[in-house]
LOVO-879842 format. One record per residue: residue in one letter; y, x, z of N, C-alpha, C in turn. Coordinates in steps of 0.001 Angstrom, whole numbers, always signed. Layout:
<nodes>
<node code="A" n_c2="Y" n_c1="X" n_c3="Z" ca_c2="Y" ca_c1="X" ca_c3="Z" c_c2="Y" c_c1="X" c_c3="Z"/>
...
</nodes>
This chain:
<nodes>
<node code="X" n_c2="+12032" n_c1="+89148" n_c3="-15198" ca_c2="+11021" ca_c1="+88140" ca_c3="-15332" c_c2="+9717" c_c1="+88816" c_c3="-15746"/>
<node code="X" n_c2="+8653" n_c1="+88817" n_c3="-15151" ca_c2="+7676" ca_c1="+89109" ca_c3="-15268" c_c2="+6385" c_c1="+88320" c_c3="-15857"/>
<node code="X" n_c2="+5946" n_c1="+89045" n_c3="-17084" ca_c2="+4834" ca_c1="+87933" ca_c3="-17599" c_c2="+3297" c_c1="+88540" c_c3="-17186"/>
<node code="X" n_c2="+3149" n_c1="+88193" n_c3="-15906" ca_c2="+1690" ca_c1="+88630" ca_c3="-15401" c_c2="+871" c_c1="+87496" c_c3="-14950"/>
<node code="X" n_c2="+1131" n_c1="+86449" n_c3="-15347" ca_c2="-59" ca_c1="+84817" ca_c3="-14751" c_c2="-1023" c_c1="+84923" c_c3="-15753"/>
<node code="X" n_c2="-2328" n_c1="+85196" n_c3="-15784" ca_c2="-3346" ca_c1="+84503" ca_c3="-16760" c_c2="-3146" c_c1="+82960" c_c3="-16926"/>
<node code="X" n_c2="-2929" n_c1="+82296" n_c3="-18455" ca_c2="-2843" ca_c1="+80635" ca_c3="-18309" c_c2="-3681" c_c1="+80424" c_c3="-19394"/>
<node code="X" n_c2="-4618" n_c1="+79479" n_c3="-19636" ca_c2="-5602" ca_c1="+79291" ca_c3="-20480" c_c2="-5138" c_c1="+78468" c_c3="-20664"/>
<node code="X" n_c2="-5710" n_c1="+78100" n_c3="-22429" ca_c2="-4854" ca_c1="+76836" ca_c3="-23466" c_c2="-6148" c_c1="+76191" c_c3="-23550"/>
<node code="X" n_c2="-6596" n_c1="+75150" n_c3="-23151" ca_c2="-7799" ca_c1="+74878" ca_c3="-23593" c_c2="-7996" c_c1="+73564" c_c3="-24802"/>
<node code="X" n_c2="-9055" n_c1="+73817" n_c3="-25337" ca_c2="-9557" ca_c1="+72606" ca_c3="-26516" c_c2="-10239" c_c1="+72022" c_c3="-25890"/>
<node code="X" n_c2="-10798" n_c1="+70387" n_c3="-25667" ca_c2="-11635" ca_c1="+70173" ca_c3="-25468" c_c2="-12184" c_c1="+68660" c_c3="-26604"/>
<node code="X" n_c2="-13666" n_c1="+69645" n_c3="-27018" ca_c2="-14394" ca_c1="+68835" ca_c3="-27882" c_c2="-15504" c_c1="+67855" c_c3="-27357"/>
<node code="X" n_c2="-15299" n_c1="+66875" n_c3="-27503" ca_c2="-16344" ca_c1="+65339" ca_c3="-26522" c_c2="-17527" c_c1="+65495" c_c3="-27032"/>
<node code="X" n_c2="-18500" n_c1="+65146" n_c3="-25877" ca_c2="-19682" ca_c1="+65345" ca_c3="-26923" c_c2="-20376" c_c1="+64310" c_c3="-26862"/>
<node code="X" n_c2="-21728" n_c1="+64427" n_c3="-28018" ca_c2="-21977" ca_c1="+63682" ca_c3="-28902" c_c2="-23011" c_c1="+62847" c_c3="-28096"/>
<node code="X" n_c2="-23614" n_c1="+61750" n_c3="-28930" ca_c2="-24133" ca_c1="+60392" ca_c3="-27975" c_c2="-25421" c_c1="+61274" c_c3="-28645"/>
<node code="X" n_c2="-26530" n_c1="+60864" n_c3="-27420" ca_c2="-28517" ca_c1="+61130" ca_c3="-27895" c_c2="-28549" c_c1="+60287" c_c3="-27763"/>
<node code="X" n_c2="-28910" n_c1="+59302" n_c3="-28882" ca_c2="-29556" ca_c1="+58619" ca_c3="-29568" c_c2="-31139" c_c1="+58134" c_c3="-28534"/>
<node code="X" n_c2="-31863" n_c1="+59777" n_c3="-28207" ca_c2="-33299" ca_c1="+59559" ca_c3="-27273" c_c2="-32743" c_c1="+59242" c_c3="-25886"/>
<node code="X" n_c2="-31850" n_c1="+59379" n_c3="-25473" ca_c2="-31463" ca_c1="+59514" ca_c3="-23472" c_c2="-30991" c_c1="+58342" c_c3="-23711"/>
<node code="X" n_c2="-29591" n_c1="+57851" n_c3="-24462" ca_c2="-28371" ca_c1="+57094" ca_c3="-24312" c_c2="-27303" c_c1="+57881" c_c3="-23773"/>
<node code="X" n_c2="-27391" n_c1="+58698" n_c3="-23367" ca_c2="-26228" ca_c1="+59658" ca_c3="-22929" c_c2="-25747" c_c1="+60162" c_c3="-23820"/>
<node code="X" n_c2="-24252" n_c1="+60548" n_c3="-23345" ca_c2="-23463" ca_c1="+61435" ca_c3="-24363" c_c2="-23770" c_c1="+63149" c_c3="-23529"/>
<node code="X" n_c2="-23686" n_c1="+64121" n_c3="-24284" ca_c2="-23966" ca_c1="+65240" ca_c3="-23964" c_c2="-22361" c_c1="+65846" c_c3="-23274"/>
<node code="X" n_c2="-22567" n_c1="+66660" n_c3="-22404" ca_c2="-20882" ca_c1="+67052" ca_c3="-21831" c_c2="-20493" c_c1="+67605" c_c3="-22922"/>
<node code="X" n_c2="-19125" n_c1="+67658" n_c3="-22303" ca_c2="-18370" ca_c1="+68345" ca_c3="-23606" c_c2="-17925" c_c1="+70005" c_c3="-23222"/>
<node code="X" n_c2="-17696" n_c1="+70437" n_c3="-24666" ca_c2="-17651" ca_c1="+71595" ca_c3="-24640" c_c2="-15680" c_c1="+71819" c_c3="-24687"/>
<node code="X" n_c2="-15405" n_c1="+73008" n_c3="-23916" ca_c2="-14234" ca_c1="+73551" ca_c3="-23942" c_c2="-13816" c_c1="+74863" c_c3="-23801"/>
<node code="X" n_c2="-12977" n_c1="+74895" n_c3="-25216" ca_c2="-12181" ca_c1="+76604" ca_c3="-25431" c_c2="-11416" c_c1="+76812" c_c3="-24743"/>
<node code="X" n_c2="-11614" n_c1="+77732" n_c3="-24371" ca_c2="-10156" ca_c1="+78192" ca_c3="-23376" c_c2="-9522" c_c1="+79733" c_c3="-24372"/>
<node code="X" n_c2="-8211" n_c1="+79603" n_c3="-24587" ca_c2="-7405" ca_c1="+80633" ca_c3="-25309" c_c2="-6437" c_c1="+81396" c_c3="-24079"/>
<node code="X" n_c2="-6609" n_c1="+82554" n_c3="-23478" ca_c2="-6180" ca_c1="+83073" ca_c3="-22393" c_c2="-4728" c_c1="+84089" c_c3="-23385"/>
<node code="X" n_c2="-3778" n_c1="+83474" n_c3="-22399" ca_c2="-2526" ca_c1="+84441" ca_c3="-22735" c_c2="-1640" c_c1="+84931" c_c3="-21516"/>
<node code="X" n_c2="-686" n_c1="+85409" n_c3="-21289" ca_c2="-433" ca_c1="+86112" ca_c3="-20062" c_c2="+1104" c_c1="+85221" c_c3="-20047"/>
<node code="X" n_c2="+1541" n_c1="+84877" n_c3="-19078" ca_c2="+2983" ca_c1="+84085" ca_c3="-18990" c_c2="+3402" c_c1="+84594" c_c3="-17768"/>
<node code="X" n_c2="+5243" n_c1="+84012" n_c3="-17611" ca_c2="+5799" ca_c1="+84065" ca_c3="-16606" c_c2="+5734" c_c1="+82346" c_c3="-16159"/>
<node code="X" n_c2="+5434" n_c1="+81962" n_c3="-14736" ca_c2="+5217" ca_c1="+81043" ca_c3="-14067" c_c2="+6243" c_c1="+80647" c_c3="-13059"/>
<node code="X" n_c2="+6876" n_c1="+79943" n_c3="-13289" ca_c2="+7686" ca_c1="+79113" ca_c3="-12014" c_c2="+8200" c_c1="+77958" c_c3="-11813"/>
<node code="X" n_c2="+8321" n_c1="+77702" n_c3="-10598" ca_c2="+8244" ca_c1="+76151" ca_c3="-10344" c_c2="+9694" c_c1="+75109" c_c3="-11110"/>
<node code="X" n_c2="+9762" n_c1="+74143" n_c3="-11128" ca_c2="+10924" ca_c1="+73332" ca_c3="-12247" c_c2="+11741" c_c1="+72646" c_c3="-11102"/>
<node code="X" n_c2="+11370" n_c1="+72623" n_c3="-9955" ca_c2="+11755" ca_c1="+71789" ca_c3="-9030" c_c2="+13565" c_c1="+71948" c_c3="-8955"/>
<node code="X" n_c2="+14134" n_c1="+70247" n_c3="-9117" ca_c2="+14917" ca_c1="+70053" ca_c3="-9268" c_c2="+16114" c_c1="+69961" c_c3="-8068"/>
<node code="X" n_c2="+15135" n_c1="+69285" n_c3="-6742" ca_c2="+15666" ca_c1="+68810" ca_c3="-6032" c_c2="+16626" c_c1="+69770" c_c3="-5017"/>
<node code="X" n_c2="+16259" n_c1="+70886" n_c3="-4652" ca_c2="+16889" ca_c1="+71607" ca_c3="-3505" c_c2="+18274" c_c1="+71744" c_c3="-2875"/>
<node code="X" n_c2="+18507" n_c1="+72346" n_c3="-4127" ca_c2="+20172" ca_c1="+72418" ca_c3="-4453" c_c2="+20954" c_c1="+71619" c_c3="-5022"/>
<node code="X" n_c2="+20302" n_c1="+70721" n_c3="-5862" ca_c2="+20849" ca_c1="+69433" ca_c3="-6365" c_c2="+21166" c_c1="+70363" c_c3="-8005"/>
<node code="X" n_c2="+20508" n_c1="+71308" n_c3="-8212" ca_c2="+20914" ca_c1="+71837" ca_c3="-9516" c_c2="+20482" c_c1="+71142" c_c3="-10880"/>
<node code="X" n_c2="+21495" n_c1="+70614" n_c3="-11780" ca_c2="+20981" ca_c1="+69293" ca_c3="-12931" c_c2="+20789" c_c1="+70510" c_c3="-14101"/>
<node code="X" n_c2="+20850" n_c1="+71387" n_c3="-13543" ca_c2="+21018" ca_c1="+72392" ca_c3="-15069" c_c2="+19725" c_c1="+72492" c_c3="-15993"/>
<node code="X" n_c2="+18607" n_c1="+72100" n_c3="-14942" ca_c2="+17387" ca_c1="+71690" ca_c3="-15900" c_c2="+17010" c_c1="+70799" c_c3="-16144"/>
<node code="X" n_c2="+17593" n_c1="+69415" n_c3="-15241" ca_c2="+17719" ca_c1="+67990" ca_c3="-15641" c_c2="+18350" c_c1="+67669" c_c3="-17389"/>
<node code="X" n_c2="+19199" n_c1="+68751" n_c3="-16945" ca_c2="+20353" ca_c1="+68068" ca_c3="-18323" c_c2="+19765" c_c1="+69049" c_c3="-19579"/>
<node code="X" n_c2="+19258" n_c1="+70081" n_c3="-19437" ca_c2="+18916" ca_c1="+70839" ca_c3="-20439" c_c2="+17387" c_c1="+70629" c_c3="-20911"/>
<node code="X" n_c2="+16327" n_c1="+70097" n_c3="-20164" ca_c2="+15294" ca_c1="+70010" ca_c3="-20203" c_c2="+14863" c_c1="+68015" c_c3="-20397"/>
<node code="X" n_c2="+16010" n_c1="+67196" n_c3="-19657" ca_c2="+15633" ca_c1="+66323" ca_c3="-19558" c_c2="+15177" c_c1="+65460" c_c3="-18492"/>
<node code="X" n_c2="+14207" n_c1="+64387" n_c3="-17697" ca_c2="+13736" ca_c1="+64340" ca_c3="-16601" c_c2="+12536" c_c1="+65055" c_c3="-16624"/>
<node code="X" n_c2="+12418" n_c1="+65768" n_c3="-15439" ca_c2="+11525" ca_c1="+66244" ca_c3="-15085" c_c2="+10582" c_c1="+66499" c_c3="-13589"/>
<node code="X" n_c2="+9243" n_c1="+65960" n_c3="-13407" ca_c2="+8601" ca_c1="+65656" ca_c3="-12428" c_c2="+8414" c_c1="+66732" c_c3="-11501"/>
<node code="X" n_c2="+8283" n_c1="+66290" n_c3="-10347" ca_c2="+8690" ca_c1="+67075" ca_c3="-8611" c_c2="+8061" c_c1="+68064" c_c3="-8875"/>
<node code="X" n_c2="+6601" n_c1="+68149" n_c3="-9078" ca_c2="+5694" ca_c1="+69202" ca_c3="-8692" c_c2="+5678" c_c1="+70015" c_c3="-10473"/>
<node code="X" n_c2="+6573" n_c1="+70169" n_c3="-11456" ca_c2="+6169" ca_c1="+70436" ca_c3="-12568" c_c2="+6454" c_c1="+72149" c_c3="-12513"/>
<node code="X" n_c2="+6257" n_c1="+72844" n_c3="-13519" ca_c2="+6100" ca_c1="+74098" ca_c3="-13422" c_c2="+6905" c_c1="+74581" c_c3="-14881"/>
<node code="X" n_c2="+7180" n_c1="+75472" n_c3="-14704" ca_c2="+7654" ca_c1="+76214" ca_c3="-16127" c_c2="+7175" c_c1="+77223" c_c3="-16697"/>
<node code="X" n_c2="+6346" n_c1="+77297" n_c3="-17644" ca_c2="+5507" ca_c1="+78172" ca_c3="-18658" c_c2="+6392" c_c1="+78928" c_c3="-19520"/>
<node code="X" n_c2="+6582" n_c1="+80326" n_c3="-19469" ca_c2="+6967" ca_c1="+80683" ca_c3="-20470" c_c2="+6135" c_c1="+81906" c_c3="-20940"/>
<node code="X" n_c2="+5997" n_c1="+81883" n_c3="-22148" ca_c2="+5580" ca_c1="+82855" ca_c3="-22983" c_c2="+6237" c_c1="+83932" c_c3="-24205"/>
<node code="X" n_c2="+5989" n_c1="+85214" n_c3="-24239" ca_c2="+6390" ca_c1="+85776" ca_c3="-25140" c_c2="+6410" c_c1="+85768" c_c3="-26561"/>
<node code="X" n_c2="+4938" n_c1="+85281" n_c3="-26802" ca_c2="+4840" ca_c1="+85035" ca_c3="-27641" c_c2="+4171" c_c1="+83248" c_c3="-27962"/>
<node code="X" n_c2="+4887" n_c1="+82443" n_c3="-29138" ca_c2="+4635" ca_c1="+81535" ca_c3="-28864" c_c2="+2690" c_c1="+80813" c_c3="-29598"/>
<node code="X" n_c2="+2704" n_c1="+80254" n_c3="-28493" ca_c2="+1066" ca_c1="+79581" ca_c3="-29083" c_c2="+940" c_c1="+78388" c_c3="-29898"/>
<node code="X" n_c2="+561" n_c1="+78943" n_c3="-31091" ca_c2="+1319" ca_c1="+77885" ca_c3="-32114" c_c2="-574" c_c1="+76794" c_c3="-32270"/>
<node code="X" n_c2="-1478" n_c1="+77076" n_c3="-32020" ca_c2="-2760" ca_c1="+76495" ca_c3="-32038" c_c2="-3058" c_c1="+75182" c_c3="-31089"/>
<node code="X" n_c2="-3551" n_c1="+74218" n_c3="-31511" ca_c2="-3805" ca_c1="+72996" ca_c3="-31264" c_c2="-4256" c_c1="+73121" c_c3="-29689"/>
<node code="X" n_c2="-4268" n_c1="+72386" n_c3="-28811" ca_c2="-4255" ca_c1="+72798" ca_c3="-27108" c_c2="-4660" c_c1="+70841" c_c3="-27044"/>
<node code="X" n_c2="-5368" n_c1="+70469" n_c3="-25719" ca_c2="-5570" ca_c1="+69456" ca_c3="-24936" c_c2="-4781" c_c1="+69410" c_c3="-23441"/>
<node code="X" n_c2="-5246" n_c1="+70819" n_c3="-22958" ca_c2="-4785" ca_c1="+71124" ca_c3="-21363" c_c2="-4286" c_c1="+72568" c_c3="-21199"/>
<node code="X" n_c2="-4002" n_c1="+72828" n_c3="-20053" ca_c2="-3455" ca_c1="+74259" ca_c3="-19761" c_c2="-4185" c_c1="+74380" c_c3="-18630"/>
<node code="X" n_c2="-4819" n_c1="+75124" n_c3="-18531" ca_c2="-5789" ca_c1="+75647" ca_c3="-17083" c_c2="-5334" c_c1="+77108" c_c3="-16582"/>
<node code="X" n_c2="-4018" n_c1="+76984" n_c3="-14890" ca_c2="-3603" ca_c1="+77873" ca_c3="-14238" c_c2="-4718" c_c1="+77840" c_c3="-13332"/>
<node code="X" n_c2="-5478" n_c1="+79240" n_c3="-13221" ca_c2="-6257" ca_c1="+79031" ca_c3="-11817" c_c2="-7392" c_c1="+77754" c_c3="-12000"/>
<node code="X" n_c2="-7259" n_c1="+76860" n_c3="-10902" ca_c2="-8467" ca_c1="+76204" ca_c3="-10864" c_c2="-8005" c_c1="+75019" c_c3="-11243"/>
<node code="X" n_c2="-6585" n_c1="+74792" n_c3="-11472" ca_c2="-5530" ca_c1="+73761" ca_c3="-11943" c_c2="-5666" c_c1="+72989" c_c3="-13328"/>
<node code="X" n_c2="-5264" n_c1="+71965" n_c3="-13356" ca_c2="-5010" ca_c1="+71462" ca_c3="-15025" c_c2="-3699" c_c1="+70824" c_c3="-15000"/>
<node code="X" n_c2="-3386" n_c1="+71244" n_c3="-16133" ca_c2="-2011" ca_c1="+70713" ca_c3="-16482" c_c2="-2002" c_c1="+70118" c_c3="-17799"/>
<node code="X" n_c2="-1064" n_c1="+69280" n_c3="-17809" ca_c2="-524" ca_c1="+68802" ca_c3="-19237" c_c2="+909" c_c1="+69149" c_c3="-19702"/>
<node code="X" n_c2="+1150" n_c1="+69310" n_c3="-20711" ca_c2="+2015" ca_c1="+69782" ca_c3="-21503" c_c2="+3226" c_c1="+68718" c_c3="-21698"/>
<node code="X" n_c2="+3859" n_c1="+68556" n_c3="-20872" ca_c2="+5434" ca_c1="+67341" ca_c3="-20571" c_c2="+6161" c_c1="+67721" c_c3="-21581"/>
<node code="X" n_c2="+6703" n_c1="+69215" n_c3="-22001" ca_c2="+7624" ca_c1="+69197" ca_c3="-23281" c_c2="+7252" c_c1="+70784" c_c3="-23547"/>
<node code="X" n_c2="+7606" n_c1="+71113" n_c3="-24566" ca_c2="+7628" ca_c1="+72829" ca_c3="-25360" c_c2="+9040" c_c1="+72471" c_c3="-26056"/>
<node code="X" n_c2="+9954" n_c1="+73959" n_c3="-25481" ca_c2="+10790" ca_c1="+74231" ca_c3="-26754" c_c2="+10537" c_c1="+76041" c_c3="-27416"/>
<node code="X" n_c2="+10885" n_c1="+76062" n_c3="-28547" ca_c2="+10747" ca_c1="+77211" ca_c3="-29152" c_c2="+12434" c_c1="+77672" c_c3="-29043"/>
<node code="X" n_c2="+12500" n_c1="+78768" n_c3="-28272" ca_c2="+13734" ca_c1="+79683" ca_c3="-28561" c_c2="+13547" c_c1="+81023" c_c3="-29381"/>
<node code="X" n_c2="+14526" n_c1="+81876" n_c3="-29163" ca_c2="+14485" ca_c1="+82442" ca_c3="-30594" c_c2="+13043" c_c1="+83405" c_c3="-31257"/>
<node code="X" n_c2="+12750" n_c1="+84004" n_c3="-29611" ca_c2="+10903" ca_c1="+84590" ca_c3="-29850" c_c2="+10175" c_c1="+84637" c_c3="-28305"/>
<node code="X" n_c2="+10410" n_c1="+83080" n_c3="-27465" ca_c2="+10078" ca_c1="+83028" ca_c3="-26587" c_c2="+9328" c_c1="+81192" c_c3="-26788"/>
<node code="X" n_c2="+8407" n_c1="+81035" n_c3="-25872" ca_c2="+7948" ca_c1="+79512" ca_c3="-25920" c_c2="+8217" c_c1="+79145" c_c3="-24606"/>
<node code="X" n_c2="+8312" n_c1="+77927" n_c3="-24433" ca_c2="+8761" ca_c1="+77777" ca_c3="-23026" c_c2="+8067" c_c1="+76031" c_c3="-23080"/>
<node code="X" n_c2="+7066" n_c1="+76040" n_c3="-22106" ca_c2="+6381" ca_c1="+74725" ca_c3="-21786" c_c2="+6937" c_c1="+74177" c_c3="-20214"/>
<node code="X" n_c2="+7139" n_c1="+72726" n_c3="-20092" ca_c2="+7121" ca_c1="+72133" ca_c3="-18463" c_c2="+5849" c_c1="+71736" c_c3="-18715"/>
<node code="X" n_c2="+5274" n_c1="+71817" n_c3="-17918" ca_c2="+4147" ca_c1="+71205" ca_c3="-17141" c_c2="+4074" c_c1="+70367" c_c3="-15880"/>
<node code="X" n_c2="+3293" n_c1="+69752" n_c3="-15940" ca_c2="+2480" ca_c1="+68627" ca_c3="-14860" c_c2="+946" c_c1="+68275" c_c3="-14550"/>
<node code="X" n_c2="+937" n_c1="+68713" n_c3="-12810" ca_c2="-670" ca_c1="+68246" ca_c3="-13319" c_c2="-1222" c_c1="+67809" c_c3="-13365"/>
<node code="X" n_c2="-2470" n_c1="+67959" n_c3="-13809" ca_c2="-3387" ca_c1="+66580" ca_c3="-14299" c_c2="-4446" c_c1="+65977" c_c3="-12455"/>
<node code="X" n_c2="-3958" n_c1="+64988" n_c3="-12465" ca_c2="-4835" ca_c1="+64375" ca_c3="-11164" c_c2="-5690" c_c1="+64283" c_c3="-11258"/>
<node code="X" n_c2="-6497" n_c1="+65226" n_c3="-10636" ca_c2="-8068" ca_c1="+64612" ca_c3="-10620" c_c2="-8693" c_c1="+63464" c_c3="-10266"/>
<node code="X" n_c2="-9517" n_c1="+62896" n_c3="-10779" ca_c2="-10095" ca_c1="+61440" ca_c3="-10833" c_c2="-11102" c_c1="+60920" c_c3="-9353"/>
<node code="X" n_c2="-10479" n_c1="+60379" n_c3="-8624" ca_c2="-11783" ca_c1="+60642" ca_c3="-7164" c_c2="-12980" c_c1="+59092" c_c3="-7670"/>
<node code="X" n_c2="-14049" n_c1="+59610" n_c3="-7225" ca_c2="-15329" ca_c1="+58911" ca_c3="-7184" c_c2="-15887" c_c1="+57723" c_c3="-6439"/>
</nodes>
């Protein structure tokens, strides 16, 4: 297993209303870059429940995050690439973190 994916943890802080415009100002966001192994959760192929039953339900397109070391700091999103994800479950094993993910739909106009 190889941990070579850049995955960014990001914060994101809302920003504040001007009072002179009426607008709120964009918001600002941290991104915390750590290096993971990446692969897909997909359940369906083989009919394998071994991550159904160990993980729980889990959605078609979700992904599996794992890290060496675990990221114990407050997070909003996970940004793979140009992607956003949300954080479906984390378990801590003995010195590994392991996140499912899902991603976040972008909003059309």
């Amino acid at each position: 297993m190889r941990f070579d994916k850049a995955v960014y943890f990001q914060r994101v802080i809302p920003g504040e209303y001007d009072e002179e415009t009426g607008n709120y100002t964009d918001p600002e966001v941290i991104e915390k870059k750590r290096v993971a192994s990446i692969t897909q959760s997909s359940t369906q192929p083989k009919g394998d429940r071994n991550l159904q039953i160990e993980y729980g339900n889990i959605r078609e397109d979700a992904l599996t995050i794992r890290l060496l070391n675990p990221y114990t700091h407050p997070f909003d999103r996970i940004r793979i690439g140009d992607r956003l994800y949300t954080a479906d479950s984390c378990f801590m094993l003995r010195n590994k973190q392991v996140f499912i993910v899902s991603e976040i739909q972008k909003e059309s106009k």
